[in-house]
PyMOL Python script that loads the backbone (N, CA, C, O; Angstrom):
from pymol import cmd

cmd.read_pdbstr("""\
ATOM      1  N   UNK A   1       2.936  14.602   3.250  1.00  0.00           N
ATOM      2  CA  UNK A   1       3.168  13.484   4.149  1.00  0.00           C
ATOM      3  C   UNK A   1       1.888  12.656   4.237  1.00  0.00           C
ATOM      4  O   UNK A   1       0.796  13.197   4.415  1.00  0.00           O
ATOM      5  N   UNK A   2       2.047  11.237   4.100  1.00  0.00           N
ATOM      6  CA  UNK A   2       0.986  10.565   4.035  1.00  0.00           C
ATOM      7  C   UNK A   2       0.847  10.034   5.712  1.00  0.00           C
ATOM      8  O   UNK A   2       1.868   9.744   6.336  1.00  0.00           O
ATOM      9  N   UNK A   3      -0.651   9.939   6.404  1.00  0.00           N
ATOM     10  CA  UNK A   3      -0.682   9.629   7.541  1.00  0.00           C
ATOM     11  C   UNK A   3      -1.240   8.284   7.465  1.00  0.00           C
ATOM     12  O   UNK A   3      -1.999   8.105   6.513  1.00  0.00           O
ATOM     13  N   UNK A   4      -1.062   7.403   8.161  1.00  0.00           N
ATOM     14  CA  UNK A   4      -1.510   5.605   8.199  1.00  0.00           C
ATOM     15  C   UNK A   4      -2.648   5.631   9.059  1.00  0.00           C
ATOM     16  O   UNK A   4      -2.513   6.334  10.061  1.00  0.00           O
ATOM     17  N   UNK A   5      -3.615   5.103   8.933  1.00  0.00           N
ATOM     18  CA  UNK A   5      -4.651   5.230   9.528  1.00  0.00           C
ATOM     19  C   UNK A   5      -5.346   3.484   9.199  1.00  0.00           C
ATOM     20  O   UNK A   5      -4.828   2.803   8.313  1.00  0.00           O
ATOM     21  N   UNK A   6      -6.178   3.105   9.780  1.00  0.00           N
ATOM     22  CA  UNK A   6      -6.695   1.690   9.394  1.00  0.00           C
ATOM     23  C   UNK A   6      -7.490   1.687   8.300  1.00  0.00           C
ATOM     24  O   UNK A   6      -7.530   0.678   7.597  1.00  0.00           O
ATOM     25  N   UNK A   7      -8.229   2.795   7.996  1.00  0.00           N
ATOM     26  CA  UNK A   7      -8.769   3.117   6.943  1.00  0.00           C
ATOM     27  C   UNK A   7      -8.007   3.117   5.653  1.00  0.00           C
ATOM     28  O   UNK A   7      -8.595   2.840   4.607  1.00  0.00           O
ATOM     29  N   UNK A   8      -6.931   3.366   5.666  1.00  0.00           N
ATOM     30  CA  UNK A   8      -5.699   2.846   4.651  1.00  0.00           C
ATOM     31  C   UNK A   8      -5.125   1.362   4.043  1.00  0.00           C
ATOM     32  O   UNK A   8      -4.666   0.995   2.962  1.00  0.00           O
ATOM     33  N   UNK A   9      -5.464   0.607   5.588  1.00  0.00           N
ATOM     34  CA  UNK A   9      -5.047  -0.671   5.588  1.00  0.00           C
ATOM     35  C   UNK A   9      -6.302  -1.894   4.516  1.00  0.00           C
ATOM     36  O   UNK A   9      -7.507  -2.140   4.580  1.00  0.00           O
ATOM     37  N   UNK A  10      -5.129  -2.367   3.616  1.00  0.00           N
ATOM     38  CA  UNK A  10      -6.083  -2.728   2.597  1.00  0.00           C
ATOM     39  C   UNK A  10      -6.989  -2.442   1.457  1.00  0.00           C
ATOM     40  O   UNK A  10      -7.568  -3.088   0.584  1.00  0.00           O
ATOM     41  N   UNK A  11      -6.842  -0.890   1.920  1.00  0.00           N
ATOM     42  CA  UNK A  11      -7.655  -0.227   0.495  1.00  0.00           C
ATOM     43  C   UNK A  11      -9.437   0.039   1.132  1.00  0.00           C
ATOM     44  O   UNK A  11     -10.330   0.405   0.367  1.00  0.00           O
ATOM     45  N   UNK A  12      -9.651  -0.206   2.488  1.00  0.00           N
ATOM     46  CA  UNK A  12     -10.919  -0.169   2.572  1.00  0.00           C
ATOM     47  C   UNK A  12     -11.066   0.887   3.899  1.00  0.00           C
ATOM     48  O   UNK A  12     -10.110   1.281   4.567  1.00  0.00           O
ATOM     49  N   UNK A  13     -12.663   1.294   4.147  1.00  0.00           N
ATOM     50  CA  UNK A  13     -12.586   1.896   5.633  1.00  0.00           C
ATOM     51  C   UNK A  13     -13.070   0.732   6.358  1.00  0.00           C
ATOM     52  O   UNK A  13     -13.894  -0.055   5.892  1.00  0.00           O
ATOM     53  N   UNK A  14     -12.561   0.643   7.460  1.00  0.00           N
ATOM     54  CA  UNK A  14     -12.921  -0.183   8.942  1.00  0.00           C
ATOM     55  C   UNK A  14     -14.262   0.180   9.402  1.00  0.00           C
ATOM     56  O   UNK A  14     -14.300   1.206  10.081  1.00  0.00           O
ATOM     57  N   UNK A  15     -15.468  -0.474   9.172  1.00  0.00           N
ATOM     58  CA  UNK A  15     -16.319  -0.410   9.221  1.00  0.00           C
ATOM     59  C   UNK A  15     -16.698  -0.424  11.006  1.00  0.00           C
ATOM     60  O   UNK A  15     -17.324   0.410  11.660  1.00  0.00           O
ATOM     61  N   UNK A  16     -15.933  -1.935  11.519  1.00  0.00           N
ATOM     62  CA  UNK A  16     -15.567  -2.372  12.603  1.00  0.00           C
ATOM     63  C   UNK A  16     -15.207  -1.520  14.125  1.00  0.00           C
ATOM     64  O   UNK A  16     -15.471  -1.805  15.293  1.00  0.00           O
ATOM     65  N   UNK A  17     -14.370  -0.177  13.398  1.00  0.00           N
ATOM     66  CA  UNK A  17     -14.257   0.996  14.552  1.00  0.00           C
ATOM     67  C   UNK A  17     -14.422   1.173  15.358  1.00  0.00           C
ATOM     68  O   UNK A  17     -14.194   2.369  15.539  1.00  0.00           O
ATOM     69  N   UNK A  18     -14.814   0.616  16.391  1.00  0.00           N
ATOM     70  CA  UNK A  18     -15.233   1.849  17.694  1.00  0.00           C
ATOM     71  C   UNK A  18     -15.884   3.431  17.094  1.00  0.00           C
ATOM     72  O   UNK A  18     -15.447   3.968  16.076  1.00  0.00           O
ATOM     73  N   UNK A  19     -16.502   3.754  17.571  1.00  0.00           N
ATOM     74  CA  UNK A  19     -16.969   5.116  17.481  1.00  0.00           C
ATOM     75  C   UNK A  19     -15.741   5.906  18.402  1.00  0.00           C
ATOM     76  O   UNK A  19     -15.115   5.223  19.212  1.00  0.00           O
ATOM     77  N   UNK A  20     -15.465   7.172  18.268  1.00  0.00           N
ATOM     78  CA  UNK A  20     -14.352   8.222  18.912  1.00  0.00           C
ATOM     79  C   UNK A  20     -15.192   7.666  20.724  1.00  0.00           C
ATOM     80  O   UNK A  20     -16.289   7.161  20.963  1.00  0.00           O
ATOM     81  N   UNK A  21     -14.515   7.905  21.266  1.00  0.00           N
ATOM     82  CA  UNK A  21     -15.058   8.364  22.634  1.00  0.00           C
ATOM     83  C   UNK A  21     -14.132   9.400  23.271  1.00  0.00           C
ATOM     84  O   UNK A  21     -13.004   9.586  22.814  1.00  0.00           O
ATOM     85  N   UNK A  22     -14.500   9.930  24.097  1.00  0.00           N
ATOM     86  CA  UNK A  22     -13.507  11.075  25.266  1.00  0.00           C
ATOM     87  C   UNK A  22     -12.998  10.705  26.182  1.00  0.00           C
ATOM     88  O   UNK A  22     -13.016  11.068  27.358  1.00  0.00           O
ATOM     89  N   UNK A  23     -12.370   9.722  25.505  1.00  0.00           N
ATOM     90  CA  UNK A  23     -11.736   8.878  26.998  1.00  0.00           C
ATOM     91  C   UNK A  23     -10.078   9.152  26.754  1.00  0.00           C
ATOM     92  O   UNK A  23      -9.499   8.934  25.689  1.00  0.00           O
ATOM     93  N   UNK A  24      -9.426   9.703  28.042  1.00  0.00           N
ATOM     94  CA  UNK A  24      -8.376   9.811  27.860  1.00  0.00           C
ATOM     95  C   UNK A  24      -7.270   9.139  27.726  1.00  0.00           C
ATOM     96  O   UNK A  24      -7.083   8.101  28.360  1.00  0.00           O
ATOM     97  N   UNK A  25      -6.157   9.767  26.661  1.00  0.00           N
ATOM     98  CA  UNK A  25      -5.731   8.362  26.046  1.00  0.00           C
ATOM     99  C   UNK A  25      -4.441   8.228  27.203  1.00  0.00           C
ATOM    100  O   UNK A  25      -4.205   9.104  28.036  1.00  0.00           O
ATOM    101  N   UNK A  26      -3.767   7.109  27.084  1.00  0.00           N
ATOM    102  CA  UNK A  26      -3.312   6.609  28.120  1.00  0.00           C
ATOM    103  C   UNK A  26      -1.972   5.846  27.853  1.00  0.00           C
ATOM    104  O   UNK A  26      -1.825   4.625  27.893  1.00  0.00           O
ATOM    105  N   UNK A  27      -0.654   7.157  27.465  1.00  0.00           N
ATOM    106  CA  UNK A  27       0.427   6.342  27.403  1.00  0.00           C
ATOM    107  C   UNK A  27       1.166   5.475  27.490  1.00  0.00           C
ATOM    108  O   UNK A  27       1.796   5.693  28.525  1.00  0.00           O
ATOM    109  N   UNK A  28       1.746   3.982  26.741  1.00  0.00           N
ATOM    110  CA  UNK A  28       2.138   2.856  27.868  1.00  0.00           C
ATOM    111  C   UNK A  28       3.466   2.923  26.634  1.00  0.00           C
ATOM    112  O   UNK A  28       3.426   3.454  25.524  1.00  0.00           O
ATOM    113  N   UNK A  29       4.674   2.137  27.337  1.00  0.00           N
ATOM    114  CA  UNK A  29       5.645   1.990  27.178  1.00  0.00           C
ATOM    115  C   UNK A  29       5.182   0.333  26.405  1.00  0.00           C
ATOM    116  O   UNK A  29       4.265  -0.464  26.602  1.00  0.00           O
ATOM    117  N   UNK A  30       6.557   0.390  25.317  1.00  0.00           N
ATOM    118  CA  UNK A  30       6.815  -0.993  24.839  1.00  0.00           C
ATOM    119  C   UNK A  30       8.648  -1.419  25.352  1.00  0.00           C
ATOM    120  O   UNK A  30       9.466  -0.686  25.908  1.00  0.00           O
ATOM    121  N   UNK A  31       8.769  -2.615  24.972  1.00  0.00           N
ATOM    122  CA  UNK A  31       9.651  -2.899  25.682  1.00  0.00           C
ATOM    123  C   UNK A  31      10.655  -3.688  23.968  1.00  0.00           C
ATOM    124  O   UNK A  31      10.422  -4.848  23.629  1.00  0.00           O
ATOM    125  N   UNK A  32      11.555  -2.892  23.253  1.00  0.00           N
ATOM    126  CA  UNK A  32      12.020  -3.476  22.523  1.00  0.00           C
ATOM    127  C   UNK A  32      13.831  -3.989  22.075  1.00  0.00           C
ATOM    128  O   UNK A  32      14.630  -3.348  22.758  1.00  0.00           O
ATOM    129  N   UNK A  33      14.085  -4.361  21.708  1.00  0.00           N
ATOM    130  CA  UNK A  33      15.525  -4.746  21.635  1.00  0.00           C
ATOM    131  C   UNK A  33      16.417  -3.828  20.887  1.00  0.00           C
ATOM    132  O   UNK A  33      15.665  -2.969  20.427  1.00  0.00           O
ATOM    133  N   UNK A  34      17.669  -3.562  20.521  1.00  0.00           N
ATOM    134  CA  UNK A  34      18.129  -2.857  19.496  1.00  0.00           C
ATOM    135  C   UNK A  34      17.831  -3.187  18.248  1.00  0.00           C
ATOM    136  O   UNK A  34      17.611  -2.373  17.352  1.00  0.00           O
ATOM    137  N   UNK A  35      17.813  -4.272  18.150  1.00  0.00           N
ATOM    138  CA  UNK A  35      17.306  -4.449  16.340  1.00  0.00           C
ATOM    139  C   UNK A  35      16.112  -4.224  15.915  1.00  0.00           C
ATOM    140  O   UNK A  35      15.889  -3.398  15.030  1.00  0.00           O
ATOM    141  N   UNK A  36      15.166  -4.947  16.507  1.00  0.00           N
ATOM    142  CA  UNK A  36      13.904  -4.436  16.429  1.00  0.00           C
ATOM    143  C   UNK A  36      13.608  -2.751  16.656  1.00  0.00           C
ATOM    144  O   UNK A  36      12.713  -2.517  15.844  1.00  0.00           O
ATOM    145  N   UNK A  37      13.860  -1.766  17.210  1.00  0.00           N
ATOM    146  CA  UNK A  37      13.779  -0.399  17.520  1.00  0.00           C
ATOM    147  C   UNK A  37      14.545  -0.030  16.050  1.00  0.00           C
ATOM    148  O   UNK A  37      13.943   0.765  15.328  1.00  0.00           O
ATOM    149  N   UNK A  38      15.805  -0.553  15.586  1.00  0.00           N
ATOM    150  CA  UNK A  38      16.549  -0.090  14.340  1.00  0.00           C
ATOM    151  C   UNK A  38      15.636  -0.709  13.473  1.00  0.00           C
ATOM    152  O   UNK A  38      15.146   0.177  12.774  1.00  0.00           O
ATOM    153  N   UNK A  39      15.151  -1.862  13.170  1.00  0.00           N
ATOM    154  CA  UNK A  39      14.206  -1.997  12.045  1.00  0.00           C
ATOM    155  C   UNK A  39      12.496  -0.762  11.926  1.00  0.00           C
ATOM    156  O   UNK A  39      11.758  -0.345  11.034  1.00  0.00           O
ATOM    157  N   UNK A  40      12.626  -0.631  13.563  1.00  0.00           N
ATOM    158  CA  UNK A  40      10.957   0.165  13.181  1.00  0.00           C
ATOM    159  C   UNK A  40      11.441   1.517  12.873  1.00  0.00           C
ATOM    160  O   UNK A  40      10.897   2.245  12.043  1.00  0.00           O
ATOM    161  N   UNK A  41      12.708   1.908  13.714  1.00  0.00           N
ATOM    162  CA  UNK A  41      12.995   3.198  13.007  1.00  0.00           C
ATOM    163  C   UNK A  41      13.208   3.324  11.001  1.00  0.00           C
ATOM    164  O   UNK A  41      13.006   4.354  10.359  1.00  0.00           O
ATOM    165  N   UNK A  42      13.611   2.087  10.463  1.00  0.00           N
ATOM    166  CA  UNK A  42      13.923   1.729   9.102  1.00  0.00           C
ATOM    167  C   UNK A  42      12.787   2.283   8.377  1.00  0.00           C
ATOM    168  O   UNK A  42      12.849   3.164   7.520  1.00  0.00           O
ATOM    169  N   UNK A  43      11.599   1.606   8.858  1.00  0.00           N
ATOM    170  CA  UNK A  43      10.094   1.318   8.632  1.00  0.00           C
ATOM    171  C   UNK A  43       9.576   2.501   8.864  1.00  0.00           C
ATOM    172  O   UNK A  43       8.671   2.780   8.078  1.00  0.00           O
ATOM    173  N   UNK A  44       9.870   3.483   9.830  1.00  0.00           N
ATOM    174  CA  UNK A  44       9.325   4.552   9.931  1.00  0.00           C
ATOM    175  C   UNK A  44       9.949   5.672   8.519  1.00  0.00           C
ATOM    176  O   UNK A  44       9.369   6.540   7.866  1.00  0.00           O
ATOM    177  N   UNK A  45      10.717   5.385   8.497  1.00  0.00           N
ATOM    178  CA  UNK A  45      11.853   6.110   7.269  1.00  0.00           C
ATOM    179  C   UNK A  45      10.823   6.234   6.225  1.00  0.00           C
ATOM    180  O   UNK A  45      10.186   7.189   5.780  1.00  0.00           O
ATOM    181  N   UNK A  46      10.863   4.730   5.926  1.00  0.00           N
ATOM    182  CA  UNK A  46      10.678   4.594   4.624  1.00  0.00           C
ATOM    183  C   UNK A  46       8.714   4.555   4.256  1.00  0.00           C
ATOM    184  O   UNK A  46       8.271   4.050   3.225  1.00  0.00           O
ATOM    185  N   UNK A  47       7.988   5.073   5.136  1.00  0.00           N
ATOM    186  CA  UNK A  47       6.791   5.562   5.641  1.00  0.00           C
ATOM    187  C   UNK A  47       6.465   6.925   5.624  1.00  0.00           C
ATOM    188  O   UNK A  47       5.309   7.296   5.416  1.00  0.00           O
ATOM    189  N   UNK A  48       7.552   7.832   5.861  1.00  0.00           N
ATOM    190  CA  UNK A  48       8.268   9.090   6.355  1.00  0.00           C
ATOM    191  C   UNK A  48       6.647   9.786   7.108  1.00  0.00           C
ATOM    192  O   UNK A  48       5.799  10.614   6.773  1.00  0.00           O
ATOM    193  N   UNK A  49       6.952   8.657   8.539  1.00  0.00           N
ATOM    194  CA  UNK A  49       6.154   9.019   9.409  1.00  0.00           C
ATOM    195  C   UNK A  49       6.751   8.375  10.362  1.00  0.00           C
ATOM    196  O   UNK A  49       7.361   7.356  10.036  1.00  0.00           O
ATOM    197  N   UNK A  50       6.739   8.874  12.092  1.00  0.00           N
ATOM    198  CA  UNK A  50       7.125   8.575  13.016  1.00  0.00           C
ATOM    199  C   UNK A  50       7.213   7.450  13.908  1.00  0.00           C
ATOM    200  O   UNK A  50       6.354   6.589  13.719  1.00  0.00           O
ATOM    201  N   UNK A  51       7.802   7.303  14.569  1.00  0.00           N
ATOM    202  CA  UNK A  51       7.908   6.037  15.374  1.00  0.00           C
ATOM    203  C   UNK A  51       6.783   5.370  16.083  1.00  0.00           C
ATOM    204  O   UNK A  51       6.398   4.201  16.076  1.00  0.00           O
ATOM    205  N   UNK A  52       6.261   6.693  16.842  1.00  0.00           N
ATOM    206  CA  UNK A  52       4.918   6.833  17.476  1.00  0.00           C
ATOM    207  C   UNK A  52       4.024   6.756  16.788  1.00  0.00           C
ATOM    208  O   UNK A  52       2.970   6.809  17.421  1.00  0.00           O
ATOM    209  N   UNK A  53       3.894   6.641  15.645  1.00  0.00           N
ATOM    210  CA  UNK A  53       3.059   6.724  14.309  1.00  0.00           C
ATOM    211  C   UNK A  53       3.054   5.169  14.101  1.00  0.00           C
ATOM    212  O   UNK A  53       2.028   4.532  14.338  1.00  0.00           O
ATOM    213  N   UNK A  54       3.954   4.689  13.752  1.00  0.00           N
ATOM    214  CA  UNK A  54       4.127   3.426  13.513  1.00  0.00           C
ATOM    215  C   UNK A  54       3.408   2.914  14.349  1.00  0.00           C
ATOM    216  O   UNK A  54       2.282   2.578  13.984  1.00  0.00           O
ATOM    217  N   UNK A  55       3.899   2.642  16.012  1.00  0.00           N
ATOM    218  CA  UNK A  55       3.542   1.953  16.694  1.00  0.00           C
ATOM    219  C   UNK A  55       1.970   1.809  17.334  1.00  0.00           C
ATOM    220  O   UNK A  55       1.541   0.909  18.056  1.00  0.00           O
ATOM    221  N   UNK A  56       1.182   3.147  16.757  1.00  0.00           N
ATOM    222  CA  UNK A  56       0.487   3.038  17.321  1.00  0.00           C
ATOM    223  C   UNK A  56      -0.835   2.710  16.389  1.00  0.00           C
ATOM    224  O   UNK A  56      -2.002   2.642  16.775  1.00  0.00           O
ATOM    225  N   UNK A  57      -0.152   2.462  14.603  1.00  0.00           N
ATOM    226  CA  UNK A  57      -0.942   1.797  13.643  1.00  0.00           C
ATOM    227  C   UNK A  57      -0.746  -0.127  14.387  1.00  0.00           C
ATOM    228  O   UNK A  57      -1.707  -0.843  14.668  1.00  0.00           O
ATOM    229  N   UNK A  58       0.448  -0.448  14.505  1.00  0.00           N
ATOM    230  CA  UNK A  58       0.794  -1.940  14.413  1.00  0.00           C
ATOM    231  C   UNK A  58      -0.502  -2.279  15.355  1.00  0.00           C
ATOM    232  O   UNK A  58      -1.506  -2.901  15.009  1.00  0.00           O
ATOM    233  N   UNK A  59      -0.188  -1.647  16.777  1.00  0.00           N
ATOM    234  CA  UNK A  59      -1.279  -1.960  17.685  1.00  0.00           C
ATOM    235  C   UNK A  59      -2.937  -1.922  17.250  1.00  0.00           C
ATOM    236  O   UNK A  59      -3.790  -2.551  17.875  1.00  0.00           O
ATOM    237  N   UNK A  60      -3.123  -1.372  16.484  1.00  0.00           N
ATOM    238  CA  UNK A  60      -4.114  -0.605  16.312  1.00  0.00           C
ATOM    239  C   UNK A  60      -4.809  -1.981  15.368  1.00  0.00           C
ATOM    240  O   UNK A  60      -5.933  -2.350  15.706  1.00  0.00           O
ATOM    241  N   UNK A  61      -4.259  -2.553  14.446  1.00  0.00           N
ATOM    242  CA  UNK A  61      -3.947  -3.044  13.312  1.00  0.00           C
ATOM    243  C   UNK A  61      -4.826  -4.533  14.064  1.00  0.00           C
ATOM    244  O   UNK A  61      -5.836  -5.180  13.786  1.00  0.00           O
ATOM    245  N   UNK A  62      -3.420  -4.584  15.476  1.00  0.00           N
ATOM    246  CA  UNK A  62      -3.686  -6.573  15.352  1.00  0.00           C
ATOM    247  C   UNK A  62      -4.714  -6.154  16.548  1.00  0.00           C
ATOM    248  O   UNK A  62      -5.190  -7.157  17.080  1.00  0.00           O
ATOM    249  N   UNK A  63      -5.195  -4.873  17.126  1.00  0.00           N
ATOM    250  CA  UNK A  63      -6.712  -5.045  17.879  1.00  0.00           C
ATOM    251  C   UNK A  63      -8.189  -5.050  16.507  1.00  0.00           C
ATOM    252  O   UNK A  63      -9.162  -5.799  16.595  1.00  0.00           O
ATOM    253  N   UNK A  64      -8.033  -4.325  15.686  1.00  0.00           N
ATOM    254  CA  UNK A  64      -9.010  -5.366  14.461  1.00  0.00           C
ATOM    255  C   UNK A  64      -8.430  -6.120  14.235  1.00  0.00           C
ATOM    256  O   UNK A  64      -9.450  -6.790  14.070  1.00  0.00           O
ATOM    257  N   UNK A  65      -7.368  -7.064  13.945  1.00  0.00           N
ATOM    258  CA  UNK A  65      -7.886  -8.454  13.370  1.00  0.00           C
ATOM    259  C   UNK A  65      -8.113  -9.284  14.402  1.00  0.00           C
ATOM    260  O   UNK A  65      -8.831 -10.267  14.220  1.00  0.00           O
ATOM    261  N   UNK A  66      -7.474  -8.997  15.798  1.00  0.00           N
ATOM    262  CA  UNK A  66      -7.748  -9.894  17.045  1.00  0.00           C
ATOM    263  C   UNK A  66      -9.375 -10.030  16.795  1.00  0.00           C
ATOM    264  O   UNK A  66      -9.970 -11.040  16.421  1.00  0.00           O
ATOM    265  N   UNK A  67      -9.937  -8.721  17.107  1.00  0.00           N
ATOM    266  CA  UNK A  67     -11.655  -8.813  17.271  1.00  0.00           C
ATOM    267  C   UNK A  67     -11.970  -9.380  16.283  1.00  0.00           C
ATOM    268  O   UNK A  67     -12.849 -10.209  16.519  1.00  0.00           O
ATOM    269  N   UNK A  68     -11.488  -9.310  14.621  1.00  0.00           N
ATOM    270  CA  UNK A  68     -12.536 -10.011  14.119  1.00  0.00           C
ATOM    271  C   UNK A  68     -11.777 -11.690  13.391  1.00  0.00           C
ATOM    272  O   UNK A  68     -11.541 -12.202  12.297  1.00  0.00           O
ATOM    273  N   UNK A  69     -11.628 -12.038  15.057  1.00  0.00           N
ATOM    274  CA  UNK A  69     -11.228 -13.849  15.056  1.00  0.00           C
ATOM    275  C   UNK A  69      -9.564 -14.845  14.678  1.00  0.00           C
ATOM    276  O   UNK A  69      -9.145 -16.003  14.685  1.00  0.00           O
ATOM    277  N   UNK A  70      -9.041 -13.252  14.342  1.00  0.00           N
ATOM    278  CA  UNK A  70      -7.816 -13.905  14.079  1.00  0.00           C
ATOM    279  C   UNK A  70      -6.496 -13.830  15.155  1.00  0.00           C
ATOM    280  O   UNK A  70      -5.914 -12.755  15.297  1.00  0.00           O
ATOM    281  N   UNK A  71      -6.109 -14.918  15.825  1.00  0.00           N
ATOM    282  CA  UNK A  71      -5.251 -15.061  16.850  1.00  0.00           C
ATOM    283  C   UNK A  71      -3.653 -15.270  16.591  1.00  0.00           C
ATOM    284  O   UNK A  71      -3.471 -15.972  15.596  1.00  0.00           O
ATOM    285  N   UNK A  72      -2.637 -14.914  17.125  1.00  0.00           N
ATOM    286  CA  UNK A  72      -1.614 -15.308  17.143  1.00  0.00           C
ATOM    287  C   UNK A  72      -1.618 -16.921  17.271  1.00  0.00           C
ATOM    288  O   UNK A  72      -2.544 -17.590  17.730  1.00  0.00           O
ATOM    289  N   UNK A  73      -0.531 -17.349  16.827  1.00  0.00           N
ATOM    290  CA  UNK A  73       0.040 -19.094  17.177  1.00  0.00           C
ATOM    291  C   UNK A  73       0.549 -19.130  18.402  1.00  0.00           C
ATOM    292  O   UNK A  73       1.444 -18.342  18.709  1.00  0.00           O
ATOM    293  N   UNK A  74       0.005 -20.148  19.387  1.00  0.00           N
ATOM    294  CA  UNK A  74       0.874 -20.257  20.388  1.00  0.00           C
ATOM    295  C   UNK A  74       1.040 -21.816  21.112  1.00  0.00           C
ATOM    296  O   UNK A  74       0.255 -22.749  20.944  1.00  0.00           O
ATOM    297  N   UNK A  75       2.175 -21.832  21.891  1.00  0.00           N
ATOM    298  CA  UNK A  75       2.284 -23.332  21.940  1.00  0.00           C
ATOM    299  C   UNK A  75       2.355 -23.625  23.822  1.00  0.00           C
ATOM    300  O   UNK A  75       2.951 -22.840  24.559  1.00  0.00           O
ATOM    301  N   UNK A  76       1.855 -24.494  24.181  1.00  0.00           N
ATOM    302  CA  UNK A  76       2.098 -24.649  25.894  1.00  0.00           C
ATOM    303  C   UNK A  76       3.194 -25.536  26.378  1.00  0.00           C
ATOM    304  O   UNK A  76       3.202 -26.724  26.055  1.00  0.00           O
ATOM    305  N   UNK A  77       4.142 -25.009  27.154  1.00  0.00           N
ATOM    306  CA  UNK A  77       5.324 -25.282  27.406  1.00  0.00           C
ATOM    307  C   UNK A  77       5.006 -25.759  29.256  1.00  0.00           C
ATOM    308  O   UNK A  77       4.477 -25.026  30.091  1.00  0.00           O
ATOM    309  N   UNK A  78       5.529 -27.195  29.479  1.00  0.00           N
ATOM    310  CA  UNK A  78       5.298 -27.758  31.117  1.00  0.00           C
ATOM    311  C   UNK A  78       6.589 -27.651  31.702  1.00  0.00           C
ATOM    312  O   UNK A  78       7.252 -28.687  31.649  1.00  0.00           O
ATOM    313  N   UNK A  79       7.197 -26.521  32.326  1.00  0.00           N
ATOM    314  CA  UNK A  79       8.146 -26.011  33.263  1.00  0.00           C
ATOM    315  C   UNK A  79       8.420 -27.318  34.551  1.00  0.00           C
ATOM    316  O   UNK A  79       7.424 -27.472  35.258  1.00  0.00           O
ATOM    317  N   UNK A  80       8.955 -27.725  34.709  1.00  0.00           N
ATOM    318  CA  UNK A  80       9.384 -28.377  35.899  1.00  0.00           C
ATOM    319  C   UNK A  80      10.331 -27.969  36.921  1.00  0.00           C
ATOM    320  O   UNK A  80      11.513 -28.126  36.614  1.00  0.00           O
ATOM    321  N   UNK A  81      10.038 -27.392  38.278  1.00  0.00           N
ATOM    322  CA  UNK A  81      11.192 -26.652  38.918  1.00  0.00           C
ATOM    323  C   UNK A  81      11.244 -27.516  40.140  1.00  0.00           C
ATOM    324  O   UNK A  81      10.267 -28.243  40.318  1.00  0.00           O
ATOM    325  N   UNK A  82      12.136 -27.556  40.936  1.00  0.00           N
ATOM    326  CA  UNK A  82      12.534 -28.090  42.031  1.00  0.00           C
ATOM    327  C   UNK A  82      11.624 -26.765  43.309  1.00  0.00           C
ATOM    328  O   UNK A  82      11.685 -25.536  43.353  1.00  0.00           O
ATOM    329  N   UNK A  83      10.831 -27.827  44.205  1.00  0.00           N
ATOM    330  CA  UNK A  83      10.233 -27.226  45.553  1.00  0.00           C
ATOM    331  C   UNK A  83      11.432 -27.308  46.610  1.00  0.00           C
ATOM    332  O   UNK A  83      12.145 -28.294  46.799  1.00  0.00           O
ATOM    333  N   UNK A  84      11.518 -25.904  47.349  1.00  0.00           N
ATOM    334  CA  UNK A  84      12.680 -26.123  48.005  1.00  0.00           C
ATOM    335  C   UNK A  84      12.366 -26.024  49.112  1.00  0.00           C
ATOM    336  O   UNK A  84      13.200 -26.168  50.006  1.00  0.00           O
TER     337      UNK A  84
END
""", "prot")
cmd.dss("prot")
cmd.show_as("cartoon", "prot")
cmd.util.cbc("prot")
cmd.orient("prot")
């Protein structure tokens, strides 16, 4: 069984890392739809590594590229509501 690690990602090691610390890790819930949950289960398949596995490379993944400068697209939307 192959395990995913960031050190995998790209062919290189993550120089970038954090060092380990002893800080305890700290379960959080995601919040996903049926299709999306059926596609990561797909993805986990065909990985033949776990869900929790998955999810906790993806995260892992866009906190290096966040840090080193690369952002999601996003657009600002002006809501107008009635004061009642």
């Amino acid at each position: 069984m192959r395990i995913l690690t960031l050190a995998n990602h790209k062919g290189g090691t993550d120089k970038t890392k954090p060092p380990k610390s002893k800080d305890k890790v700290n379960p959080v819930g995601v919040a996903l739809s049926k299709g999306e949950l059926a596609r990561l289960d797909v993805i986990a398949g065909e990985l033949d590594q776990s869900r929790h596995a998955i999810l906790q490379y993806a995260i892992k993944d866009f906190i290096k590229r966040y840090d080193q400068g690369e952002r999601p697209k996003t657009k600002t939307e002006t809501v107008t509501i009635l004061d009642a």
